[in-house]
VOKOL-717174 format. One record per residue: residue number from 0; chain; residue in three letters; y, z, x of N, C-alpha, C in turn. Coordinates in nm, 3 decimals. Atoms other than C-alpha are relative to their C-alpha. Layout:
BEGIN
<r num="NUM" chaine="A" residu="Ala" n_y="Y" n_z="Z" n_x="X" ca_y="Y" ca_z="Z" ca_x="X" c_y="Y" c_z="Z" c_x="X"/>
...
***
This chain:
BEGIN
<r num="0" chaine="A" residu="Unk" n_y="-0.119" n_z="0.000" n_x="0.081" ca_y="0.000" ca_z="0.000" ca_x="0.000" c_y="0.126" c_z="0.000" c_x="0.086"/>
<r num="1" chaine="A" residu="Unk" n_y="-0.166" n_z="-0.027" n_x="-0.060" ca_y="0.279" ca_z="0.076" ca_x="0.273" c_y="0.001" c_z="-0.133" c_x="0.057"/>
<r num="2" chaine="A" residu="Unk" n_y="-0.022" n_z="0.132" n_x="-0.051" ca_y="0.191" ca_z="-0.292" ca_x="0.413" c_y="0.112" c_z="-0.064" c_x="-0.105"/>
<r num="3" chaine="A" residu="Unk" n_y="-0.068" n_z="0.057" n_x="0.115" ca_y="0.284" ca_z="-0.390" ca_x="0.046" c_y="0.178" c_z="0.022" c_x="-0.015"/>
<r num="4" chaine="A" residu="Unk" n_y="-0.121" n_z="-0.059" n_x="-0.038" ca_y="0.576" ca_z="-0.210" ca_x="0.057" c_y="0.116" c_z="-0.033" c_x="0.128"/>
<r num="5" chaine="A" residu="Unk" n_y="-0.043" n_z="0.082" n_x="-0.073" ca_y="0.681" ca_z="-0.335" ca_x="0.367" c_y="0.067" c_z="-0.157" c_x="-0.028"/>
<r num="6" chaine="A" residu="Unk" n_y="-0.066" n_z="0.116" n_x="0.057" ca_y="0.680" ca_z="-0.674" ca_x="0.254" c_y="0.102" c_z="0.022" c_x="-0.085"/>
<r num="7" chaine="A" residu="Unk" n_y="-0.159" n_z="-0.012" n_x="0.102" ca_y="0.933" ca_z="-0.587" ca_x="-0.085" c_y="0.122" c_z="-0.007" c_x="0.157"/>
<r num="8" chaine="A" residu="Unk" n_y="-0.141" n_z="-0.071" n_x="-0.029" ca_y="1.171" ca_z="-0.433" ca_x="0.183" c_y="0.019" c_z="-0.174" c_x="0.056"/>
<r num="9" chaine="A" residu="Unk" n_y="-0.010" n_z="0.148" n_x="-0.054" ca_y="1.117" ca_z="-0.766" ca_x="0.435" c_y="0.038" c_z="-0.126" c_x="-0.021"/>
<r num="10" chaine="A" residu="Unk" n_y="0.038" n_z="0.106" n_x="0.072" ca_y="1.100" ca_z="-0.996" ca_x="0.196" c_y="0.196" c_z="0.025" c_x="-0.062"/>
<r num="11" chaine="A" residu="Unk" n_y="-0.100" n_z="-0.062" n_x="0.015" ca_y="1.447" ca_z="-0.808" ca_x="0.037" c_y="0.078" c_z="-0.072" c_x="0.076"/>
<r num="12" chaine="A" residu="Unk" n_y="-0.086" n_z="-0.034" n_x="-0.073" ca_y="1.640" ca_z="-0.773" ca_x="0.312" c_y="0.039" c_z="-0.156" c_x="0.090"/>
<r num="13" chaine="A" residu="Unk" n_y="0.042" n_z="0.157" n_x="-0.020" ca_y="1.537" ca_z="-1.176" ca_x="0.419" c_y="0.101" c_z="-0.044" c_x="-0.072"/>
<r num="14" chaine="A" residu="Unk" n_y="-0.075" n_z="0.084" n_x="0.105" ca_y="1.698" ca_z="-1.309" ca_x="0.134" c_y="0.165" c_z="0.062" c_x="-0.027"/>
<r num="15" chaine="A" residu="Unk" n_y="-0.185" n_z="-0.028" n_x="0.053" ca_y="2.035" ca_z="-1.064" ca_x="0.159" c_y="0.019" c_z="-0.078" c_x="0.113"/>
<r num="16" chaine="A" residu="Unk" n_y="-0.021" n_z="0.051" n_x="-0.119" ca_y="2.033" ca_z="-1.190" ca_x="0.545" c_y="0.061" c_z="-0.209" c_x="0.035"/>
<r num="17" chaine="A" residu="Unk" n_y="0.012" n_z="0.120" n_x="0.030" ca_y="1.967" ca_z="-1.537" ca_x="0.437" c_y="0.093" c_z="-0.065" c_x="-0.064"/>
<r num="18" chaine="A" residu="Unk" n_y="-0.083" n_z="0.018" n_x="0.092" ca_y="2.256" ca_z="-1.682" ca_x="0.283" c_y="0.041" c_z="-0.157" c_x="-0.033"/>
<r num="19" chaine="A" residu="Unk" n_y="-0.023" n_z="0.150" n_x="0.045" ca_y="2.241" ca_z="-2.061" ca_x="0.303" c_y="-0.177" c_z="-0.048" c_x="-0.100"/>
<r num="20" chaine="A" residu="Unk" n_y="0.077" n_z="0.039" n_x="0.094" ca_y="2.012" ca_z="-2.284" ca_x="0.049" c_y="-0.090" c_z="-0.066" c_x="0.087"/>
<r num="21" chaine="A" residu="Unk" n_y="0.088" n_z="0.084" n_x="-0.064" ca_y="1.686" ca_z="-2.472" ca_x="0.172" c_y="0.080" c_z="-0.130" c_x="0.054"/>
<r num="22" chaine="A" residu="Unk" n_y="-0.062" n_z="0.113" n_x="-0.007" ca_y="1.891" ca_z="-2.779" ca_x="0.159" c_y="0.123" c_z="0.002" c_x="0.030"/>
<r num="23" chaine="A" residu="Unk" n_y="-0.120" n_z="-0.042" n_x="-0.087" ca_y="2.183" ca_z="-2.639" ca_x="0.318" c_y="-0.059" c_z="0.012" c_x="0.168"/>
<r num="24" chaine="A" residu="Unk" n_y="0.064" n_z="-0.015" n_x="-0.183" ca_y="2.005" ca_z="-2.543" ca_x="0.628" c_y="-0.084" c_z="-0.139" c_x="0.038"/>
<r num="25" chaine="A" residu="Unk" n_y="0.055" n_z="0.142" n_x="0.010" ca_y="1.782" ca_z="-2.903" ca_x="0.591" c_y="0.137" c_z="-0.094" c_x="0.083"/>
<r num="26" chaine="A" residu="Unk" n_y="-0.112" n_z="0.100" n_x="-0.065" ca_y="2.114" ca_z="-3.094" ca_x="0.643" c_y="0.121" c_z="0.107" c_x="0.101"/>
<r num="27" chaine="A" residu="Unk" n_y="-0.074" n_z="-0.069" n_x="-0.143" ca_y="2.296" ca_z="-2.846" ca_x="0.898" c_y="-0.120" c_z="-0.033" c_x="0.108"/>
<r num="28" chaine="A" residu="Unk" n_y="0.113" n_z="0.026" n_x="-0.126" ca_y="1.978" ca_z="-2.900" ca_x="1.127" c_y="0.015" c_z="-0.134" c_x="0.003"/>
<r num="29" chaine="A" residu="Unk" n_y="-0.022" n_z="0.130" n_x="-0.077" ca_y="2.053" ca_z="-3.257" ca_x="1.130" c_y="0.158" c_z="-0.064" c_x="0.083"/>
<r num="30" chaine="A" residu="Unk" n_y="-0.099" n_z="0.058" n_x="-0.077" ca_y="2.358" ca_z="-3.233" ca_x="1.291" c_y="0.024" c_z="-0.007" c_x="0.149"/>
<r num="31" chaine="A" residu="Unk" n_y="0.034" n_z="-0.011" n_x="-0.174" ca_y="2.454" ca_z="-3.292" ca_x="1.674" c_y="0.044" c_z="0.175" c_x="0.011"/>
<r num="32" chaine="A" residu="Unk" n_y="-0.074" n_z="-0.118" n_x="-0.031" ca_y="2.651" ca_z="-2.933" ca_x="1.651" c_y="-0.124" c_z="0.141" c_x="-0.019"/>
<r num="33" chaine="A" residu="Unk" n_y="0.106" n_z="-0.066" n_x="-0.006" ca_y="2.318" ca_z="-2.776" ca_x="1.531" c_y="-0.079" c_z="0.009" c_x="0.122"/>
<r num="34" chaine="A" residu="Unk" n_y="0.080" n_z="0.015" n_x="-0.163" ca_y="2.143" ca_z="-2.890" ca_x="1.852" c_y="0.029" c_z="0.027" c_x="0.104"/>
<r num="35" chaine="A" residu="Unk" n_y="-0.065" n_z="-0.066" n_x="-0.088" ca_y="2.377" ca_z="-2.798" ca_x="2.063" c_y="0.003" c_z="0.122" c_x="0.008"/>
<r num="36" chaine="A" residu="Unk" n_y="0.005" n_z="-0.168" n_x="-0.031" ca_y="2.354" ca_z="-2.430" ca_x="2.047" c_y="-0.120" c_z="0.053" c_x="0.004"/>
<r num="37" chaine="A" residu="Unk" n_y="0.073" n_z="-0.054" n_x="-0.011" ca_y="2.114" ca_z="-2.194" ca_x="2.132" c_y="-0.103" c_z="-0.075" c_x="0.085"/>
<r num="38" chaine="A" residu="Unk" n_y="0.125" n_z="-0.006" n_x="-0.111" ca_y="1.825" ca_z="-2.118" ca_x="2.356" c_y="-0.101" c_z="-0.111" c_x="0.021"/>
<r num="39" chaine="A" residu="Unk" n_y="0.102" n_z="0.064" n_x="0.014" ca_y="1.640" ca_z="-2.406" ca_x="2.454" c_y="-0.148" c_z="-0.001" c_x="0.138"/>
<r num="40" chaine="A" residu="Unk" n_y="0.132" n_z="-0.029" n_x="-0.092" ca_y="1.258" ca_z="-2.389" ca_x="2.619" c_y="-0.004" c_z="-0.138" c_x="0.048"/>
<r num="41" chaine="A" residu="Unk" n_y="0.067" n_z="0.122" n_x="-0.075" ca_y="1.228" ca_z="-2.666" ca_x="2.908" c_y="0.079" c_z="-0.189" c_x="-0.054"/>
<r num="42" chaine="A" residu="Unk" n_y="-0.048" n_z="0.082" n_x="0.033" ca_y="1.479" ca_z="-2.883" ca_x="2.741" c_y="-0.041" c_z="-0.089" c_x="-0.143"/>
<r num="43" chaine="A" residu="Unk" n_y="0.087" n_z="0.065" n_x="0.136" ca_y="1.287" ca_z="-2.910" ca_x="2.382" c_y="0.116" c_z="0.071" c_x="-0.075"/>
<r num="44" chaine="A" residu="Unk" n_y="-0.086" n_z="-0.080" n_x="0.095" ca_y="1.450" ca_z="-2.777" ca_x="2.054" c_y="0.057" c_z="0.149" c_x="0.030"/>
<r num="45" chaine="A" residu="Unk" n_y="-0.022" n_z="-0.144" n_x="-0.030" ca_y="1.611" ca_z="-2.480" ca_x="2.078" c_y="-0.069" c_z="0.080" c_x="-0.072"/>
<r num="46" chaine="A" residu="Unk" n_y="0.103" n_z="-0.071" n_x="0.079" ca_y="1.423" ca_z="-2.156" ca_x="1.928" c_y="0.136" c_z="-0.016" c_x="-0.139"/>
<r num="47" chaine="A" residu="Unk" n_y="-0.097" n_z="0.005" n_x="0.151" ca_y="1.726" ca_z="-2.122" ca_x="1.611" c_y="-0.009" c_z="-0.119" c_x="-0.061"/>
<r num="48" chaine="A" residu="Unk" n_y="0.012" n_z="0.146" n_x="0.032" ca_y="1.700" ca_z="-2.479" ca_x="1.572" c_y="-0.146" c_z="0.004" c_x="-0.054"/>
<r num="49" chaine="A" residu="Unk" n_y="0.106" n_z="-0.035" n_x="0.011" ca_y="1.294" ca_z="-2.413" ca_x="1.532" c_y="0.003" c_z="0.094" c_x="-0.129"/>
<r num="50" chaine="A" residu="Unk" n_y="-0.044" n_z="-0.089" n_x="0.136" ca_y="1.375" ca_z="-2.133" ca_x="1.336" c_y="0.031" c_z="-0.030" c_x="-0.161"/>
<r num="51" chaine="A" residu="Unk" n_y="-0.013" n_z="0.026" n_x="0.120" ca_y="1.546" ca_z="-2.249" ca_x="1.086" c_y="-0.079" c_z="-0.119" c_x="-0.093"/>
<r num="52" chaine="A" residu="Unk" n_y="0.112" n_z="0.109" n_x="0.118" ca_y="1.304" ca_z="-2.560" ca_x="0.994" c_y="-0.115" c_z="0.122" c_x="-0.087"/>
<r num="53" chaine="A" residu="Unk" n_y="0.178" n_z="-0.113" n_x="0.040" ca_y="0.994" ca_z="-2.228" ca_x="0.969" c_y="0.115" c_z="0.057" c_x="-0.154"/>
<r num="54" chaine="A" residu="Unk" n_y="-0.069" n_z="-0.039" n_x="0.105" ca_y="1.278" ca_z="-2.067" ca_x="0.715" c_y="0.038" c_z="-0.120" c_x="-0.138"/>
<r num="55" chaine="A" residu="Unk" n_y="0.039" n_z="0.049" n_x="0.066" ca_y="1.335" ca_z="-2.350" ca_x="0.522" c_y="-0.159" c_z="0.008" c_x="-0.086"/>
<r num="56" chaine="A" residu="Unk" n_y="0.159" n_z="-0.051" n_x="0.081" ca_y="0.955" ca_z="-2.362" ca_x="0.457" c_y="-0.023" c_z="0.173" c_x="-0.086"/>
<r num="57" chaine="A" residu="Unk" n_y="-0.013" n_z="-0.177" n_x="0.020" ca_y="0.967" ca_z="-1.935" ca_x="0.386" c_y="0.027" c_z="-0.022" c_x="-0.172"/>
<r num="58" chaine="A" residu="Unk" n_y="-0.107" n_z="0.032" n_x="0.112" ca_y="1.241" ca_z="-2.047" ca_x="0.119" c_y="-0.075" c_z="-0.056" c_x="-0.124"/>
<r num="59" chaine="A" residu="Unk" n_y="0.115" n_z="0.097" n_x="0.113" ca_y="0.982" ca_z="-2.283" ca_x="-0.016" c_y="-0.114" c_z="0.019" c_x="-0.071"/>
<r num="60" chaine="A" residu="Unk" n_y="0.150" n_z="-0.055" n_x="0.031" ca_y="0.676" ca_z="-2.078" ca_x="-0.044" c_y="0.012" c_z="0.106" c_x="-0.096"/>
<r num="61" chaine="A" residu="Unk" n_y="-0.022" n_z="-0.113" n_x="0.076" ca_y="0.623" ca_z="-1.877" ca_x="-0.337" c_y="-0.017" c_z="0.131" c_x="0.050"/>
<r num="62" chaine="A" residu="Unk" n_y="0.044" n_z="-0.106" n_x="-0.034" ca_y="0.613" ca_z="-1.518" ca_x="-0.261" c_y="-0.108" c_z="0.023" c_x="0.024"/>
<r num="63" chaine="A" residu="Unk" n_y="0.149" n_z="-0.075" n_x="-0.031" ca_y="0.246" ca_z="-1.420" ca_x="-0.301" c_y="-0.084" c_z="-0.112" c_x="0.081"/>
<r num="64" chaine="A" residu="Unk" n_y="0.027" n_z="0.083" n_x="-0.051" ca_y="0.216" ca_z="-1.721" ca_x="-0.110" c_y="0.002" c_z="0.058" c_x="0.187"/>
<r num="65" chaine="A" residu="Unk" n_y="-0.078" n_z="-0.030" n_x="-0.136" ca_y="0.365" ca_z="-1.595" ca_x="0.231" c_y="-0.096" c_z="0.126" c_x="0.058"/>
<r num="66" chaine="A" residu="Unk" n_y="0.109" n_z="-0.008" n_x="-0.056" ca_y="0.098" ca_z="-1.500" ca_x="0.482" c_y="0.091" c_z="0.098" c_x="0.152"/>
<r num="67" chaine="A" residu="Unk" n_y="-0.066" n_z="-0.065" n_x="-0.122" ca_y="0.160" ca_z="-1.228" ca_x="0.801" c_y="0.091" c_z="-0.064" c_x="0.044"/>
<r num="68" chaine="A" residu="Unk" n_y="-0.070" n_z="0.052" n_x="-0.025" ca_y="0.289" ca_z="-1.488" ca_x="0.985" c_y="0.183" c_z="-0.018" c_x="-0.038"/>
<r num="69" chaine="A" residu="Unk" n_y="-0.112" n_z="0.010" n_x="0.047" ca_y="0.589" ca_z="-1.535" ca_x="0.785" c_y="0.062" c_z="0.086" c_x="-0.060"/>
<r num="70" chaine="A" residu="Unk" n_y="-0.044" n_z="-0.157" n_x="0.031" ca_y="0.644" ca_z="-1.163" ca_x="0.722" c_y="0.070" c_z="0.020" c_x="0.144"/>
<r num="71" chaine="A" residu="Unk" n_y="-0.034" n_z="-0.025" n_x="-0.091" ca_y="0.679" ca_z="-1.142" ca_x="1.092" c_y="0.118" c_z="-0.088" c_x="0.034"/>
<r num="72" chaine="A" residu="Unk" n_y="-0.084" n_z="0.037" n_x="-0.001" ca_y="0.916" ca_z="-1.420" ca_x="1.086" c_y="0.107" c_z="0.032" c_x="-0.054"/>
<r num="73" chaine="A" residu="Unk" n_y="-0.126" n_z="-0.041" n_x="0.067" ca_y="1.146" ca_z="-1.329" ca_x="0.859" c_y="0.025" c_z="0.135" c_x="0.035"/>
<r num="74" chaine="A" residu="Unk" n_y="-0.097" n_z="-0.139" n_x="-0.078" ca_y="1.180" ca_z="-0.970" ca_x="1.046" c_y="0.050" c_z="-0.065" c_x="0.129"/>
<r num="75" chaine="A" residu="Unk" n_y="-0.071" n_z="0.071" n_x="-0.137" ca_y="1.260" ca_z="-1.188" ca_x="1.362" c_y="0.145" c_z="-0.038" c_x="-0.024"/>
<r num="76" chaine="A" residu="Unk" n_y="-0.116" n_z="0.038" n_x="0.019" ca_y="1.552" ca_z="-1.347" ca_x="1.166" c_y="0.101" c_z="0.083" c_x="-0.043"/>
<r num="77" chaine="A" residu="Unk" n_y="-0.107" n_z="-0.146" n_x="0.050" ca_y="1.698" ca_z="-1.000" ca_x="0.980" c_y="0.001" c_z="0.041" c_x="0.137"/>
<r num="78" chaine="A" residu="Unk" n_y="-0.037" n_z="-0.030" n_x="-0.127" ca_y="1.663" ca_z="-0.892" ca_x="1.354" c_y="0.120" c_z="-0.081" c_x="0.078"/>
<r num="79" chaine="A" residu="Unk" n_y="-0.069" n_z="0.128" n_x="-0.107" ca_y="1.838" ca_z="-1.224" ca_x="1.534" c_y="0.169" c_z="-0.003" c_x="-0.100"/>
<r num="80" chaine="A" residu="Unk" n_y="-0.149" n_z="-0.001" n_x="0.068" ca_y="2.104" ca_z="-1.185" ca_x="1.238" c_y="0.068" c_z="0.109" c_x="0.012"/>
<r num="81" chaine="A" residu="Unk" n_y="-0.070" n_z="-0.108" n_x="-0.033" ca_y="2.194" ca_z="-0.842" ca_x="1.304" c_y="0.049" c_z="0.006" c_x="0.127"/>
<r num="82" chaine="A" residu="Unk" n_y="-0.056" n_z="-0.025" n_x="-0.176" ca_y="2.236" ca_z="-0.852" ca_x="1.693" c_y="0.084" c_z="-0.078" c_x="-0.051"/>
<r num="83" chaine="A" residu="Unk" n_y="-0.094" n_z="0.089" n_x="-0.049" ca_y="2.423" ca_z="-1.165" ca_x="1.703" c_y="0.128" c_z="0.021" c_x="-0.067"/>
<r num="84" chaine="A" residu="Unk" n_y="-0.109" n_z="-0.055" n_x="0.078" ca_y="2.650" ca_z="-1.053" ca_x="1.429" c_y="0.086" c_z="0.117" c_x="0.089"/>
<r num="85" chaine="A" residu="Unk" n_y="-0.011" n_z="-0.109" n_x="-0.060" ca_y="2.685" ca_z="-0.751" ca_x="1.587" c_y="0.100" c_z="-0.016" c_x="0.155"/>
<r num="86" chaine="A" residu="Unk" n_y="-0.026" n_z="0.081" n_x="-0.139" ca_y="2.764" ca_z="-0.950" ca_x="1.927" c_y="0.159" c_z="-0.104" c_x="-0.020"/>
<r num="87" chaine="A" residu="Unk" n_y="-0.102" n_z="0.063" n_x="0.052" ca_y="3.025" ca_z="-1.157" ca_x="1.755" c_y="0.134" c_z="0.003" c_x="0.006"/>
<r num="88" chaine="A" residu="Unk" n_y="-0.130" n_z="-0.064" n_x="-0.008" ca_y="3.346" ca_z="-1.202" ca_x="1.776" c_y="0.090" c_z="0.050" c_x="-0.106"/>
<r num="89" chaine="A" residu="Unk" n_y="-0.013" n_z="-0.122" n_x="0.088" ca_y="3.524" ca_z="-0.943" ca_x="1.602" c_y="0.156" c_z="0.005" c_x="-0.048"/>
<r num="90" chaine="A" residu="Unk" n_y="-0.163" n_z="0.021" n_x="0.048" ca_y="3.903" ca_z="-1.027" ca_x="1.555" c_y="-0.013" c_z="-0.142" c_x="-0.121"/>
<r num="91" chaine="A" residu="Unk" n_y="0.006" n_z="0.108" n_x="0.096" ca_y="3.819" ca_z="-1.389" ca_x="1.370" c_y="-0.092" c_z="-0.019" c_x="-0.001"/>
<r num="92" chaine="A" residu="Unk" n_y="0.152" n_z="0.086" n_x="-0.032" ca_y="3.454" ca_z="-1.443" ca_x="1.280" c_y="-0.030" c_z="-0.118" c_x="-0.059"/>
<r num="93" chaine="A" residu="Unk" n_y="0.035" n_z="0.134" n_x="0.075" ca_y="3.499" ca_z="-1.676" ca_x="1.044" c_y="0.119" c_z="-0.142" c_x="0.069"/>
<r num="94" chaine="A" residu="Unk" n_y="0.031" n_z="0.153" n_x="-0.056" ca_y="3.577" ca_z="-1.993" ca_x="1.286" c_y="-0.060" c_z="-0.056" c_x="-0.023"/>
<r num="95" chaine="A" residu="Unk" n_y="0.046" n_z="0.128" n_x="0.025" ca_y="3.473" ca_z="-2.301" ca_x="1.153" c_y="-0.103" c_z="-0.075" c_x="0.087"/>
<r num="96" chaine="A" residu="Unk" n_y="0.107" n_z="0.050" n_x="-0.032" ca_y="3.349" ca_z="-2.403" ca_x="1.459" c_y="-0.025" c_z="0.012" c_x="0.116"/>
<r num="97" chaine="A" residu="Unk" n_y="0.052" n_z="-0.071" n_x="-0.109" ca_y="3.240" ca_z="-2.175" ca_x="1.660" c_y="-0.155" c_z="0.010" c_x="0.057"/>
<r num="98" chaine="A" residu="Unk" n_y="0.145" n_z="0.008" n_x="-0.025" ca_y="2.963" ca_z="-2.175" ca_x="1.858" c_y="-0.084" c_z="0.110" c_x="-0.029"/>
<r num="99" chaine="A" residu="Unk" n_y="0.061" n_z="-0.146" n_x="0.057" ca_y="2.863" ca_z="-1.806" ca_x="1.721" c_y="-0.054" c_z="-0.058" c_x="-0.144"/>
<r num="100" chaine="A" residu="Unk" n_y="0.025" n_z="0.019" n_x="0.134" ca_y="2.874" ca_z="-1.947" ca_x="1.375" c_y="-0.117" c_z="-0.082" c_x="0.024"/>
<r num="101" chaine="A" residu="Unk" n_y="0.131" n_z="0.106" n_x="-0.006" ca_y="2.670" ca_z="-2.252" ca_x="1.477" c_y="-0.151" c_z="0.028" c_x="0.031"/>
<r num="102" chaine="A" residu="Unk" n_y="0.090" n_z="-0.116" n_x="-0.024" ca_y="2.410" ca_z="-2.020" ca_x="1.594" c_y="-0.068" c_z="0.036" c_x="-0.111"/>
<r num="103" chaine="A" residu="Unk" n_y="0.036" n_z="-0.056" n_x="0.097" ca_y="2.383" ca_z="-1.814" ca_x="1.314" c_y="-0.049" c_z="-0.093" c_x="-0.152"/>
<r num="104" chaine="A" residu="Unk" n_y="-0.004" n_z="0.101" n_x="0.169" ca_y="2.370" ca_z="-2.149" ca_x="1.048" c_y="-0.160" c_z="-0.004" c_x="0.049"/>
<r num="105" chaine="A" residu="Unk" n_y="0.171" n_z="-0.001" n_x="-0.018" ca_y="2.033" ca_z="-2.198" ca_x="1.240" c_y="-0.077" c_z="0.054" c_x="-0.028"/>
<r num="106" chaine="A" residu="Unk" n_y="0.132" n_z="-0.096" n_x="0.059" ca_y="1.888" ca_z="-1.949" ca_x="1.128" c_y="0.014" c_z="0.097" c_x="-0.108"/>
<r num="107" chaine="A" residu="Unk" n_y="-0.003" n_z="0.000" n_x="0.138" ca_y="2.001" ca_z="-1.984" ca_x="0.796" c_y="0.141" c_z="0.090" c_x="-0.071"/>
<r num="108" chaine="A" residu="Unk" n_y="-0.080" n_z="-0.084" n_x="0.040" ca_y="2.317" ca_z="-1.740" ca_x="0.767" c_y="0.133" c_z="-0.079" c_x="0.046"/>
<r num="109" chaine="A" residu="Unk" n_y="-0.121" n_z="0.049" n_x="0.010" ca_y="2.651" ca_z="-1.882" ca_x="0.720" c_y="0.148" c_z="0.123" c_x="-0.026"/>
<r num="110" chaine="A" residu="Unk" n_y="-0.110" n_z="-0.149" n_x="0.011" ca_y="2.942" ca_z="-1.599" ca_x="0.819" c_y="0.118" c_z="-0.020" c_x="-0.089"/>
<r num="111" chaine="A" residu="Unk" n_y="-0.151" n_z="0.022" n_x="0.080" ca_y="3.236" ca_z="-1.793" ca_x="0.618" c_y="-0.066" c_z="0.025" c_x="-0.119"/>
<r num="112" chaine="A" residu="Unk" n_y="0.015" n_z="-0.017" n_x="0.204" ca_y="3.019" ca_z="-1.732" ca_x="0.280" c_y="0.020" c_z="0.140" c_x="-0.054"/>
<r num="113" chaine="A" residu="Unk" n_y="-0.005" n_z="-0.164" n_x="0.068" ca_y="3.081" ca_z="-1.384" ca_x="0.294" c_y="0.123" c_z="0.046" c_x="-0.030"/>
***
């Protein structure tokens, strides 16, 4: 039961974190400004860029659908959204087009919607 439980909160706290639409994050990942930011392994996609395609899918899967895997993901992204936020810059966060923001669209959270 506390697994179960787990998930609600995960699953929760995902979707406050989460603030763009499947098809919001779909067409932000095809842009050059998406690709350009963040961590990339060996000169392949970056991981946020990665990220946000696995979240899309998340978005897509019914709940009782969504398998460890994607429990553990979506605490990776309430994690990756709290630091970087956190990390952010703190006098104007909402820049248009900042490379903080561009960051954070990857992996599905958009700071000007708040």
């Amino acid at each position: 039961m506390a697994e179960r439980d787990d998930h609600e909160t995960v699953w929760r706290k995902f979707h406050e974190v989460v603030n763009m639409a499947p098809a919001e994050i779909e067409e932000w990942l095809e842009t050059a400004e998406s690709r350009k930011v963040g961590q990339k392994r060996d000169g392949a996609e970056s991981i946020g860029h990665a990220s946000g395609r696995r979240i899309v899918g998340i978005l897509r899967t019914d709940k009782e659908d969504l398998d460890g895997g994607d429990y553990a993901h979506m605490r990776k992204v309430i994690g990756f959204v709290a630091r970087h936020r956190a990390q952010g810059p703190h006098e104007d966060y909402r820049i248009p087009t900042s490379r903080w923001r561009y960051s954070l669209m990857n992996w599905g959270h958009d700071p000007m919607k708040e």
